[in-house]
LOFIGU-373381 format. One record per atom (N, C-alpha, C): x, y, z; atom name. Coordinates in Angstrom, 3 decimals, padded with zeros to 6 digits. Atoms other than C-alpha are relative to their C-alpha. Layout:
N
<pt><u>X</u><v>Y</v><w>Z</w><at>CA</at></pt>
...
***
This chain:
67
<pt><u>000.828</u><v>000.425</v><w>-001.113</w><at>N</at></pt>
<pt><u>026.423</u><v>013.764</v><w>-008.676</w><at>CA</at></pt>
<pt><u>-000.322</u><v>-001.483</v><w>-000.158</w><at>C</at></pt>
<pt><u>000.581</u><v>001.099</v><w>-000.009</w><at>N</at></pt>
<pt><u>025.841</u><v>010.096</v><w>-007.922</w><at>CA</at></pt>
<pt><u>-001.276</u><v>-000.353</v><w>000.171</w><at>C</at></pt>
<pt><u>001.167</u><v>000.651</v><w>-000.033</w><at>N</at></pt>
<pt><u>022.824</u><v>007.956</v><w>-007.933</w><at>CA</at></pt>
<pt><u>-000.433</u><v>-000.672</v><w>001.567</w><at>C</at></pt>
<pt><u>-000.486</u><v>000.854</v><w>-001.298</w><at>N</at></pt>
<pt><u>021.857</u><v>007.040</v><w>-004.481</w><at>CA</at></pt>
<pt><u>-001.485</u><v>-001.030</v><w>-000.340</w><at>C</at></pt>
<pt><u>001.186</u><v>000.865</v><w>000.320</w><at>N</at></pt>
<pt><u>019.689</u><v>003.710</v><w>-004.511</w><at>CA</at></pt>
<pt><u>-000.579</u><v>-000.441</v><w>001.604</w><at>C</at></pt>
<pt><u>000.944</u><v>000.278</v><w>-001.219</w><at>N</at></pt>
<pt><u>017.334</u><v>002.278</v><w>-001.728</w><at>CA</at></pt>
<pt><u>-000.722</u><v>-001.371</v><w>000.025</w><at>C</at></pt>
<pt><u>000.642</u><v>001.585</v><w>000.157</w><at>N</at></pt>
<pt><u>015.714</u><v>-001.303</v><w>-001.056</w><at>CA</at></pt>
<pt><u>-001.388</u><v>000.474</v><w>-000.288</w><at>C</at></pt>
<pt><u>001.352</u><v>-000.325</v><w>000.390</w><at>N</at></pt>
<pt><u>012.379</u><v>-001.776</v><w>-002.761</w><at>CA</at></pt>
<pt><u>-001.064</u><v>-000.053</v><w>001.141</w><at>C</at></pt>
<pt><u>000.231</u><v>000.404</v><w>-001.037</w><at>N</at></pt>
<pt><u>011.448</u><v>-002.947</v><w>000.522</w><at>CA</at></pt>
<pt><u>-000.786</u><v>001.511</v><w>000.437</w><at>C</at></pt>
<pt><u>000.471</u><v>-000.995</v><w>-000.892</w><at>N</at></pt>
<pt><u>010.905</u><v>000.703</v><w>002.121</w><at>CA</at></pt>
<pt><u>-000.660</u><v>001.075</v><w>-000.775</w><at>C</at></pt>
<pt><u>001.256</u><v>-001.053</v><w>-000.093</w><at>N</at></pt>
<pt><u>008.641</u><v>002.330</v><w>-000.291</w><at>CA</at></pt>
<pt><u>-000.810</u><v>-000.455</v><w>000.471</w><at>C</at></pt>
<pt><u>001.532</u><v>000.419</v><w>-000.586</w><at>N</at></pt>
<pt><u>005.278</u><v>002.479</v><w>000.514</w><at>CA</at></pt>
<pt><u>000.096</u><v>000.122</v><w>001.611</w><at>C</at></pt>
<pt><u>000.217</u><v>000.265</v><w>-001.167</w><at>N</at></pt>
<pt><u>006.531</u><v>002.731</v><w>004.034</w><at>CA</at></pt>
<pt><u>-001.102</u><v>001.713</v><w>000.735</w><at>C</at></pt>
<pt><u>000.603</u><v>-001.115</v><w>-000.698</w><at>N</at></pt>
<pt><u>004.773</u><v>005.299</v><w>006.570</w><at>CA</at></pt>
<pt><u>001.089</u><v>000.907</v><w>000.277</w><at>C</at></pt>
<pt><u>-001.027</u><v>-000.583</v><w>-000.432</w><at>N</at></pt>
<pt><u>008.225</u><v>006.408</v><w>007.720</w><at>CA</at></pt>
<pt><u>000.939</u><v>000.139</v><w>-001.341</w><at>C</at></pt>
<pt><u>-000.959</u><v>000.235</v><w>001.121</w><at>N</at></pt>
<pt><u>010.403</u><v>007.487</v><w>004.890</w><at>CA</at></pt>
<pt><u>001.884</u><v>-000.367</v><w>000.272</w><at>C</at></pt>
<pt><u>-001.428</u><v>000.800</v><w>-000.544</w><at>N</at></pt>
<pt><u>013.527</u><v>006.535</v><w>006.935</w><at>CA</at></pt>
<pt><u>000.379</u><v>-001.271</v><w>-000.189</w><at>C</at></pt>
<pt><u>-000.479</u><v>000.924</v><w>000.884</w><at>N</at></pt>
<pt><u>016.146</u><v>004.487</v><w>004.721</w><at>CA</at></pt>
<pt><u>001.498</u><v>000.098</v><w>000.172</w><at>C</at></pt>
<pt><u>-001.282</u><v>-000.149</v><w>000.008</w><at>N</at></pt>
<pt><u>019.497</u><v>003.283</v><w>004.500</w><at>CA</at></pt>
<pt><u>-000.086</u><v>000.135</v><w>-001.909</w><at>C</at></pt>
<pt><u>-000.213</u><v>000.166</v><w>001.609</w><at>N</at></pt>
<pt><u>020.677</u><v>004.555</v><w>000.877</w><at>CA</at></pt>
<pt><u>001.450</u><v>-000.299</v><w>-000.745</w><at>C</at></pt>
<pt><u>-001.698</u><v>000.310</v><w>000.531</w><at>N</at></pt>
<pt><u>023.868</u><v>003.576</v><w>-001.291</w><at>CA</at></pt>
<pt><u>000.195</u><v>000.598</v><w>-001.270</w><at>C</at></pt>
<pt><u>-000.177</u><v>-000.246</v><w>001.353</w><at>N</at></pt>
<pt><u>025.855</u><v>004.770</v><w>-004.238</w><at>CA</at></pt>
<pt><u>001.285</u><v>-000.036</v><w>-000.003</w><at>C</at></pt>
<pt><u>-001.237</u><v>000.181</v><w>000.641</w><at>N</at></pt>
<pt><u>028.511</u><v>004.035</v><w>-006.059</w><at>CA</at></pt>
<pt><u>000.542</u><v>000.675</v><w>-000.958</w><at>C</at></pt>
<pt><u>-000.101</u><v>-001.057</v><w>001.487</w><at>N</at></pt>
<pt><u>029.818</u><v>007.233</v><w>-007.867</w><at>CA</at></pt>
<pt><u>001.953</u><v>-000.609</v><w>-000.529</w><at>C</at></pt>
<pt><u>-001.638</u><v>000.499</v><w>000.885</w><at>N</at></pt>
<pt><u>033.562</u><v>005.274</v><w>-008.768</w><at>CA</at></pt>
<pt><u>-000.057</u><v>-001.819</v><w>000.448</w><at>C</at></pt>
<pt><u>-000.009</u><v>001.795</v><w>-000.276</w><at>N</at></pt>
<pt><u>034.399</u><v>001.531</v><w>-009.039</w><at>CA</at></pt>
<pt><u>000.713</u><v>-000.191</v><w>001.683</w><at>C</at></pt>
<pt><u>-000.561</u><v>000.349</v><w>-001.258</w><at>N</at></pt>
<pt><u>036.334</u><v>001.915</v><w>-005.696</w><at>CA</at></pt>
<pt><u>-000.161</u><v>000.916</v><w>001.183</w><at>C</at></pt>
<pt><u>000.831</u><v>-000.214</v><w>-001.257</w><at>N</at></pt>
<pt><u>033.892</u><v>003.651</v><w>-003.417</w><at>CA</at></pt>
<pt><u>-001.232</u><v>000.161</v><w>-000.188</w><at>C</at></pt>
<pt><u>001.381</u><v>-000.076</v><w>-000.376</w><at>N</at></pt>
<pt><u>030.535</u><v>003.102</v><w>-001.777</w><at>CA</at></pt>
<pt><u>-000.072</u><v>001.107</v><w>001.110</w><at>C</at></pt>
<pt><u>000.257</u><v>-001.058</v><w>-000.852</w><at>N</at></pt>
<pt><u>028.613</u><v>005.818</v><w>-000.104</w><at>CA</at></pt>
<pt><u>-001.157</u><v>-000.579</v><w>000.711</w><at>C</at></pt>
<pt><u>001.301</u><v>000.300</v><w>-000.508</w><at>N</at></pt>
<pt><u>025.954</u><v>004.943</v><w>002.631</w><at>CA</at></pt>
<pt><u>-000.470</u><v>001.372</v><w>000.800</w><at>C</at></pt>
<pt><u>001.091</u><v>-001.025</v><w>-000.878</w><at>N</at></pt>
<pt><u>023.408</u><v>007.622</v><w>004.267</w><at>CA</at></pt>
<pt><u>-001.098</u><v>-000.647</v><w>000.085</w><at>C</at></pt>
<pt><u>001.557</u><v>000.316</v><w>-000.411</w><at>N</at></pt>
<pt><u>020.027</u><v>007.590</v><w>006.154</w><at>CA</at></pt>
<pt><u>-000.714</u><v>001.236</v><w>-000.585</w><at>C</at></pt>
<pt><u>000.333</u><v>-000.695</v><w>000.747</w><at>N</at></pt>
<pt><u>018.107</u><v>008.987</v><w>004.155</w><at>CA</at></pt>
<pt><u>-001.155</u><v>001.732</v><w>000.517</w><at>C</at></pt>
<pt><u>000.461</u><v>-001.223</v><w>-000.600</w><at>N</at></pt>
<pt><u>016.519</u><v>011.584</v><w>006.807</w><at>CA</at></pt>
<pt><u>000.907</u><v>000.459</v><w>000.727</w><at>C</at></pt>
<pt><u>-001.272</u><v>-000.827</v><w>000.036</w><at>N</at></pt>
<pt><u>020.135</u><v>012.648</v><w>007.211</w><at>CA</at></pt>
<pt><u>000.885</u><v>000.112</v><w>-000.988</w><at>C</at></pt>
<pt><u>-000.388</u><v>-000.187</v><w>001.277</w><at>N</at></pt>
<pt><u>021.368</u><v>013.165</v><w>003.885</w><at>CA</at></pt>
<pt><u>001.381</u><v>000.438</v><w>000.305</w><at>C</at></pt>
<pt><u>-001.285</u><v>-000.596</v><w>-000.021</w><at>N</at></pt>
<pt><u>024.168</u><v>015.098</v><w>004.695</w><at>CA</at></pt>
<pt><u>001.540</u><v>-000.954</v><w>001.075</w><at>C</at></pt>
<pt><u>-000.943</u><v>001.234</v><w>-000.698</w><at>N</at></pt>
<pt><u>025.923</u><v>012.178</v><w>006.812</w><at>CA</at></pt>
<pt><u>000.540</u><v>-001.011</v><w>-000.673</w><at>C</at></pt>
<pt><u>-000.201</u><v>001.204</v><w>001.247</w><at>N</at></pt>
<pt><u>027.732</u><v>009.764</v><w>004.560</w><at>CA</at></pt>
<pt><u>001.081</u><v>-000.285</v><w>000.549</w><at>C</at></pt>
<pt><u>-001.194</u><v>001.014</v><w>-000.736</w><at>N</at></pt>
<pt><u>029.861</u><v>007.132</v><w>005.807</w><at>CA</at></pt>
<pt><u>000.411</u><v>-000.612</v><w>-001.467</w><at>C</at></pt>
<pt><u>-000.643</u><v>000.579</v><w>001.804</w><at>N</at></pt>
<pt><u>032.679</u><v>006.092</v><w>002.631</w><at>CA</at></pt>
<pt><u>000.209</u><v>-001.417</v><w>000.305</w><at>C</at></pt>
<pt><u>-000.765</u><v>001.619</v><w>-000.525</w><at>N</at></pt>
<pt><u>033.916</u><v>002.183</v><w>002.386</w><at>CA</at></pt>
<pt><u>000.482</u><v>-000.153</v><w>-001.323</w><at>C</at></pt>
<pt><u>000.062</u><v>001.081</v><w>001.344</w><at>N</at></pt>
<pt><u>035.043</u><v>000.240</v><w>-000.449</w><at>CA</at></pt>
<pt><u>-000.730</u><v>-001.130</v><w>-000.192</w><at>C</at></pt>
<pt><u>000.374</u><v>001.181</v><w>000.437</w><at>N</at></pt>
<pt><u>034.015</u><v>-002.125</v><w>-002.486</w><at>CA</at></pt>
<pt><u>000.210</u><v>-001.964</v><w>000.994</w><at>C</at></pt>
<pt><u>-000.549</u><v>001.074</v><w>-000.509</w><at>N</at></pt>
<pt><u>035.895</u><v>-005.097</v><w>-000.559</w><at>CA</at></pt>
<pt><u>-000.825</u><v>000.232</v><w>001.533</w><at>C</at></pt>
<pt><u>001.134</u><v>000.240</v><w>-001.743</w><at>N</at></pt>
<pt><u>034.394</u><v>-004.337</v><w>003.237</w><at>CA</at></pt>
<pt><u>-001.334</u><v>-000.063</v><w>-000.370</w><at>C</at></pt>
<pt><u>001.024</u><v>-000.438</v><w>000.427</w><at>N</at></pt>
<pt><u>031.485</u><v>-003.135</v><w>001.704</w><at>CA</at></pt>
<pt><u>-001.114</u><v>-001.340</v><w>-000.386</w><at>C</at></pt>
<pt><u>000.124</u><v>001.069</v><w>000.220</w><at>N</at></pt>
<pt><u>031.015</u><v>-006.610</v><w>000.246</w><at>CA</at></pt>
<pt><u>000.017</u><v>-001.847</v><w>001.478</w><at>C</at></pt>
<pt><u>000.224</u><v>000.970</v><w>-001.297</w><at>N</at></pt>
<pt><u>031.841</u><v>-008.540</v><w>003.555</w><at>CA</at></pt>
<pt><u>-001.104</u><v>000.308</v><w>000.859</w><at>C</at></pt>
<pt><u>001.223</u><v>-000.907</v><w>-000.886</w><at>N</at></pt>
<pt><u>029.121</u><v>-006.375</v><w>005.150</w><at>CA</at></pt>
<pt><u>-001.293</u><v>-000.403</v><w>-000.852</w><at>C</at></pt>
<pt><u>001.120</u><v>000.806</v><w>000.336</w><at>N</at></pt>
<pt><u>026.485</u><v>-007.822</v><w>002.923</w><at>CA</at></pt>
<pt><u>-000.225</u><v>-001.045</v><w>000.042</w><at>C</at></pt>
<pt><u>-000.242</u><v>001.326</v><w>-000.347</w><at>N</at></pt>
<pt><u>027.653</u><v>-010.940</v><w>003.276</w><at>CA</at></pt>
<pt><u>-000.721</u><v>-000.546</v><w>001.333</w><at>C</at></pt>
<pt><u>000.620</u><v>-000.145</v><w>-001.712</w><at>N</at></pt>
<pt><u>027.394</u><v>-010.717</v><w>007.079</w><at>CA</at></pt>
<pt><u>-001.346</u><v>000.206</v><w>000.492</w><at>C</at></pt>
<pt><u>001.450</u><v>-000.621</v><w>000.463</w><at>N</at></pt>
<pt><u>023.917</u><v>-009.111</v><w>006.595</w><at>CA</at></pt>
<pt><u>-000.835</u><v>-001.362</v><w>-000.204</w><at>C</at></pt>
<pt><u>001.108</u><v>001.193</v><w>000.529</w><at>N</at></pt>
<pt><u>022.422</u><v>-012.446</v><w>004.907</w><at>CA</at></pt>
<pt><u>000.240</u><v>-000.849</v><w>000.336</w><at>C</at></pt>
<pt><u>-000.463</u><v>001.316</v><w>-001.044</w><at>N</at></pt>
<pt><u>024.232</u><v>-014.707</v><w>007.181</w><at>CA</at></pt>
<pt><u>-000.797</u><v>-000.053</v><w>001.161</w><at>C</at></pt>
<pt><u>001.201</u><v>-000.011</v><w>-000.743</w><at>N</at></pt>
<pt><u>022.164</u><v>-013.521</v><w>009.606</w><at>CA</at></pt>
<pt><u>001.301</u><v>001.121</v><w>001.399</w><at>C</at></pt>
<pt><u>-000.846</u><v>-000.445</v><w>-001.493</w><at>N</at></pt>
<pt><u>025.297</u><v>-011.958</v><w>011.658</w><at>CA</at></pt>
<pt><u>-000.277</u><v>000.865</v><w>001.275</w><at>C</at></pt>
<pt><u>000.634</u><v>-001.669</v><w>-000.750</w><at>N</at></pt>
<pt><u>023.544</u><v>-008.393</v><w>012.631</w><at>CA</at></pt>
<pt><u>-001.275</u><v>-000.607</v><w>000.884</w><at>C</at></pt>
<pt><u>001.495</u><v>-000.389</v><w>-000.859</w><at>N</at></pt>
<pt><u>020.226</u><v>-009.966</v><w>013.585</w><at>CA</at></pt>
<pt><u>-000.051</u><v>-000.172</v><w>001.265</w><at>C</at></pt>
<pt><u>000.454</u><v>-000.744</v><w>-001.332</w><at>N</at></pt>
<pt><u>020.410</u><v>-009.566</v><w>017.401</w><at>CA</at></pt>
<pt><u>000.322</u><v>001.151</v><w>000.068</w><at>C</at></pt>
<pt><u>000.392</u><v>-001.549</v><w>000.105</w><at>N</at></pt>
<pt><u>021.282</u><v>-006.328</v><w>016.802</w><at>CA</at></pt>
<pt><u>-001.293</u><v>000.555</v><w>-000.155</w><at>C</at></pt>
<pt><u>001.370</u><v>-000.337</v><w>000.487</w><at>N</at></pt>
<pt><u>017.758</u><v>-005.645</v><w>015.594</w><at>CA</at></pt>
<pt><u>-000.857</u><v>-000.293</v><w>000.917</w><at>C</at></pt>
<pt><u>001.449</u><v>000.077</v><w>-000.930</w><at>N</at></pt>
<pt><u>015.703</u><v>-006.672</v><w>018.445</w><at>CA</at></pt>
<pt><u>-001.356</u><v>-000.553</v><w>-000.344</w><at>C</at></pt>
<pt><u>001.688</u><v>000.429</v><w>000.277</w><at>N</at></pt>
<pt><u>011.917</u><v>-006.756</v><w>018.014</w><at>CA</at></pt>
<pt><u>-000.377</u><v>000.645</v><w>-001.220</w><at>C</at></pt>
<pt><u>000.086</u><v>-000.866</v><w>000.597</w><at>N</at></pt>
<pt><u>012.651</u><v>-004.624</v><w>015.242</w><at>CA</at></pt>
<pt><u>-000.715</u><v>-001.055</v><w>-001.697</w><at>C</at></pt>
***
């Protein structure tokens, strides 16, 4: 069984709804929301990595709204 991890960011929240990750082999990541557990989208390492990238570039944020 893998380890799934979570940003420190969303304890403490009111809502326990989270994106979570784990890496049970060097050449796949697992993501779920964590109030659907049983949904897991696979990637690798390599997209997986452009997708955080993208993330802190700022690419997603109009996606997010007022959010």
């Amino acid at each position: 069984m893998s380890c799934w991890r979570k940003s420190s960011f969303s304890s403490g929240q009111v809502s326990a709804e989270c994106v979570e990750v784990s890496a049970p082999s060097a050449d796949l990541i697992l993501i779920r929301e964590s109030d659907a557990p049983a949904a897991v989208i696979a990637t690798e390492p390599g997209p997986w990595a452009a997708f955080i990238r993208g993330l802190k570039r700022g690419d997603f944020d109009h996606l997010a709204g007022s959010v």
